[in-house]
C-alpha positions as CSV (number, residue, x, y, z in Angstrom):
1,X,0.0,0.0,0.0
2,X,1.3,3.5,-1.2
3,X,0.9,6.1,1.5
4,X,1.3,9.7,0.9
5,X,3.2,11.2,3.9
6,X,2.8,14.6,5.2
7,X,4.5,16.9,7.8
8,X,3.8,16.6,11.1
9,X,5.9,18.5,12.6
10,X,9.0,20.0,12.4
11,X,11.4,20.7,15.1
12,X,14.1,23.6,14.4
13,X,16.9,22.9,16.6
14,X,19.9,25.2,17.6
15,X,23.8,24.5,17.1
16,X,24.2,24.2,20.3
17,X,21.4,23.0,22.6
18,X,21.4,23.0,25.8
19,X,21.7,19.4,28.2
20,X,17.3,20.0,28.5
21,X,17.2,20.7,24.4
22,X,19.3,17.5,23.6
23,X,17.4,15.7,25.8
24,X,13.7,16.7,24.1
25,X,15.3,16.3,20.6
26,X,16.1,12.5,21.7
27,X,12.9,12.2,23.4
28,X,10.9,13.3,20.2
29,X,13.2,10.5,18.3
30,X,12.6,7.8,20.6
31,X,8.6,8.1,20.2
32,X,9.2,8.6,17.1
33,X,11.1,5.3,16.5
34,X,8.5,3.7,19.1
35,X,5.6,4.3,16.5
36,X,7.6,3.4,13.5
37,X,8.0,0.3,15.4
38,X,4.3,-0.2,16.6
39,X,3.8,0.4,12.5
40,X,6.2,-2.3,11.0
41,X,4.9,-4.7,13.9
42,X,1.3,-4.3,12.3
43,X,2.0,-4.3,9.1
44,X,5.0,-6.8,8.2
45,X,9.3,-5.8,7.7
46,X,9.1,-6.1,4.2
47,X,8.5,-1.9,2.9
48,X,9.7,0.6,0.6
49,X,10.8,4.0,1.1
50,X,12.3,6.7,-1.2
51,X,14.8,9.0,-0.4
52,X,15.5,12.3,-1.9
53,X,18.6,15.3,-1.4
54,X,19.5,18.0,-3.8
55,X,22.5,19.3,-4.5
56,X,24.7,19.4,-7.8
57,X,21.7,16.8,-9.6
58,X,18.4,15.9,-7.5
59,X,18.7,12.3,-6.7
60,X,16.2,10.0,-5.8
61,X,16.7,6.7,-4.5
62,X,14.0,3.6,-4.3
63,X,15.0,1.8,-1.2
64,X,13.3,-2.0,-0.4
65,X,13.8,-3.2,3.3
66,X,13.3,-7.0,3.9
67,X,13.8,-8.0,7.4
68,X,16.0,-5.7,8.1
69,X,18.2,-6.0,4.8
70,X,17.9,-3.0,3.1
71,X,18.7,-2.7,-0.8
72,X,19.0,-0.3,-3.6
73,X,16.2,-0.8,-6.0
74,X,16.8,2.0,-8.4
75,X,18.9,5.5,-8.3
76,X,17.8,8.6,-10.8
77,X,19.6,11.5,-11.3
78,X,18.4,14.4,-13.1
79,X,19.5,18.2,-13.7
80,X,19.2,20.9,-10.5
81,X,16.6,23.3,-11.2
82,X,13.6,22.8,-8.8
83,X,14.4,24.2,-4.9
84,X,14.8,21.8,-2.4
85,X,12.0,20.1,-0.4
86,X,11.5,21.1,3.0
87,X,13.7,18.9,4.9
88,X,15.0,17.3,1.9
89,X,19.1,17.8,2.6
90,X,21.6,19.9,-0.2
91,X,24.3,17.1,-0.1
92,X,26.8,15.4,-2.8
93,X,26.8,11.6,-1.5
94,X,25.2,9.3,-2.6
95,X,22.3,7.6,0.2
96,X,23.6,4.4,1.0
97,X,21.1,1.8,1.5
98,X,19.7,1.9,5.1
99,X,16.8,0.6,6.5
100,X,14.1,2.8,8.8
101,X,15.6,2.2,11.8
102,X,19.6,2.9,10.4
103,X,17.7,6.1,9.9
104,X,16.6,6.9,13.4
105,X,20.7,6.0,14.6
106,X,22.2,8.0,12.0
107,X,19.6,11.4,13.1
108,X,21.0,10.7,16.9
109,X,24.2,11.0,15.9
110,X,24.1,14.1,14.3
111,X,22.8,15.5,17.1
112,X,25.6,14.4,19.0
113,X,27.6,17.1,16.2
114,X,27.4,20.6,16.3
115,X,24.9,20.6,13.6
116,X,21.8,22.9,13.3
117,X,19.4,20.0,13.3
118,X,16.1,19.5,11.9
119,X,14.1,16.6,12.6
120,X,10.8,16.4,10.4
121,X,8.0,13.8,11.3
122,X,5.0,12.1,9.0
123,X,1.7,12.2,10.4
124,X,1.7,8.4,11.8
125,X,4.5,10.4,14.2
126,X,7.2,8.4,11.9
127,X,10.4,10.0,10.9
128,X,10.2,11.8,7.3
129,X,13.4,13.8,7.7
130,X,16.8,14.6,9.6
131,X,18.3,17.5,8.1
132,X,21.9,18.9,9.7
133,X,23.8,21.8,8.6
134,X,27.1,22.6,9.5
135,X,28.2,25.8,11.4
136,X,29.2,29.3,9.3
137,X,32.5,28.0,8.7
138,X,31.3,25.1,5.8
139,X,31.1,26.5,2.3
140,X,29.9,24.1,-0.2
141,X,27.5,21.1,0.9
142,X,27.5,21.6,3.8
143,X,23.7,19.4,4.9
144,X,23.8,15.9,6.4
145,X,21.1,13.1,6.5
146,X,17.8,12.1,4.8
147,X,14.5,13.0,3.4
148,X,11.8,9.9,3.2
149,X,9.9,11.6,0.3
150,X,7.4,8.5,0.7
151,X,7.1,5.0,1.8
152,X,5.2,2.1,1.7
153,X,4.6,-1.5,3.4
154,X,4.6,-4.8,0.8
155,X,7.1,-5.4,-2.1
């Protein structure tokens, strides 16, 4: 089944939070992760998600997860020229296949960095995006992370 996702909510978090900040932002991520999980319990570990960035070229990347085992179904590339997505991250790498919860580690980790951190959320409360930017000092490509432009449960 093909579900449209839609934001949530969006939390807008500073370079520097404080010990109570940090705390909320991993707070927020752990429900988060806790309905994602309620989700895939109730509807099977075999889903779809599709991941998008811009940058130099928009890429977007088809992503099947199968017990855990996620894999690369298809990459396209095509010309810059539309803005970027809210959330969607202004990076030159490549997404390396990851499944859901991959996602969730790799969004705690970059607010372990001095990043300004955005953390977007579907409306099953189900991370869509983790967006971090580096400080003043970065020049070119300078956003980290992922933008789930959709997903799905099934083959």
């Amino acid at each position: 089944m093909r579900s449209s996702l839609w934001l949530l909510a969006v939390l807008a978090l500073g370079c520097s939070p404080d010990d109570s900040e940090l705390s909320r932002q991993h707070d927020v991520l752990d429900q988060s992760e806790a309905a994602w999980e309620a989700l895939e319990s109730a509807q099977g570990s075999t889903y779809w998600f599709t991941e998008t960035k811009c940058g130099q070229v928009r890429d977007t990347t088809h992503v099947a997860v199968t017990d855990g085992v996620a894999l690369i179904v298809s990459r396209e590339e095509s010309e810059e020229g539309s803005p970027c997505a809210e959330g969607e991250p202004y990076r030159y790498e490549d997404f390396g296949p990851a499944a859901i919860p991959d996602l969730y580690d790799e969004c705690r980790a970059m607010l372990s960095q001095e990043y300004d951190t955005t953390i977007g959320l579907d409306a099953e409360g189900v991370i869509k995006f983790c967006r971090g930017v580096e400080g003043s000092s970065c020049r070119d490509a300078c956003d980290h992370g992922f933008h789930i432009a959709s997903r799905g449960f099934g083959a």
